[in-house]
C-alpha positions, 0 to 999 in steps of 0.5 A: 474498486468496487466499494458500497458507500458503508466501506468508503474511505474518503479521507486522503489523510487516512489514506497516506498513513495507511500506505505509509504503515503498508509500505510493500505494495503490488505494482500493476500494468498492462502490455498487450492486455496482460496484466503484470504485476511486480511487488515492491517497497514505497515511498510515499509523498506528499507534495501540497496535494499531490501525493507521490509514489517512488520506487525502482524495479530492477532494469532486467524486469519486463514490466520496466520497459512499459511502465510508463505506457498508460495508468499504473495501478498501486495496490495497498494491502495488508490487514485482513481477517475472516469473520465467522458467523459464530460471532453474529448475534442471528444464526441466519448469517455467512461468513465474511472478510473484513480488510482495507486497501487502497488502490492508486492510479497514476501515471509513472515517469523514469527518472534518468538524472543520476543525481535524481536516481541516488537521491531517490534511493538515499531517501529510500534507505532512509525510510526504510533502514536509517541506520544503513544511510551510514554505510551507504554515504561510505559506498564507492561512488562507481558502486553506487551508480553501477547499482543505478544503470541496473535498476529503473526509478521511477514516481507515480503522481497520484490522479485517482486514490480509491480506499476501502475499509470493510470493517463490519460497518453494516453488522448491528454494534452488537455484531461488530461489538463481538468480533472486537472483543475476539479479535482483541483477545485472538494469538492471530497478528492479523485479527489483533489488527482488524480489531483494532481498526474496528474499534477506531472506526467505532469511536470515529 
C-alpha cells in the first residue's frame, strides 16, 4: 500500500483495534493472475505477537479451493470523507479523501478438526451476536456439523500489516482545525467519524 511517511500507522496496537472496530473486511487472492475477492466478517486475534485473522467462505465459493495457495491480502476499510477545498485556508487547493485502512498479508490454513470448525464459530457468534451463543449450544449437533461440511474455516497468521491514516496530517492546523470543526457539526456518520480520528490524532 502506497503510503508517505505523514500517514504511516505503525503501531500494531492501534492497528488491531481498528480491525476489530471494522471487523467485515475483503478478502483477497489470486488464481491465475486474477484477482478474487470475497467480503466477510473477522475474527481478530492476538496471540503474544502473532496477531490472527479467522473466518470461513462458504465451500461452494471458488476462491475456497485456493485460498490457501500464496499470500492472502485482508483489506480493513471503512471511515472515509472527502475533503473540500471550501475548508482550506488558501484558495490555490484540490480537494481530497481522508480515510484509514489496513491491509494484512498472511498465509491461510483450513481448518478440517470438526471440534476446531465448531469452536471457531462458537467464538465467531460470540464476537458477534452473544445473545444467540444460547440458542446455538441448543442447535442439533448433526445440524451444527451439516453446517460445517458446507462452508471452509480457515486463520490467517499475520506476516506483514500495513496501516494508513490519511488525516490531513500535511494541511497547516489551521486547515485540519476547519475539517474538525465541520466535520464535528456535519448530519454525515462518516465525516462525524473522520472528525473525530482527526481530533485524536491532533491530540496524540
Amino acid at each position: 500500500m502506497y503510503t508517505p511517511k505523514s500517514f504511516e500507522l505503525n503501531d500494531v496496537s492501534e492497528a488491531v483495534a481498528f480491525m476489530k472496530q471494522y471487523s467485515f473486511a475483503t478478502l483477497i487472492n489470486t488464481s491465475g493472475n486474477i484477482p478474487e475477492a470475497t467480503h466477510l466478517p473477522f475474527l481478530i486475534k492476538q496471540q503474544g505477537e502473532q496477531v490472527i485473522l479467522s473466518s470461513h467462505l462458504a465451500k461452494a465459493n471458488p476462491q475456497a479451493e485456493y485460498i490457501t495457495n500464496g499470500t492472502s491480502l485482508v483489506i480493513f476499510t471503512e471511515p472515509h470523507a472527502y475533503i473540500s477545498p471550501a475548508h482550506y485556508e488558501k484558495e490555490l487547493n484540490v480537494p481530497a479523501w481522508n480515510y484509514i485502512a489496513i491491509h494484512a498479508y498472511g498465509e491461510a490454513t483450513v481448518i478440517t478438526d470438526e471440534a476446531e470448525q465448531l469452536q471457531a464459530l462458537e467464538e465467531m457468534i460470540g464476537s458477534y451476536d452473544m445473545a444467540y451463543l444460547k440458542q446455538w449450544a441448543g442447535l442439533p449437533m448433526d445440524y451444527k456439523l451439516k453446517m460445517c461440511k458446507g462452508i471452509v474455516v480457515f486463520d490467517i497468521k499475520i506476516s506483514d500489516l500495513q496501516g494508513k491514516k490519511k488525516l490531513s496530517q500535511n494541511r497547516t492546523s489551521t486547515d485540519r482545525d476547519a475539517i474538525i470543526k465541520a466535520f464535528s457539526q456535519s448530519p454525515d456518520f462518516n465525516e462525524q467519524v473522520i472528525g473525530s480520528y482527526m481530533q485524536a490524532e491532533v491530540h496524540k
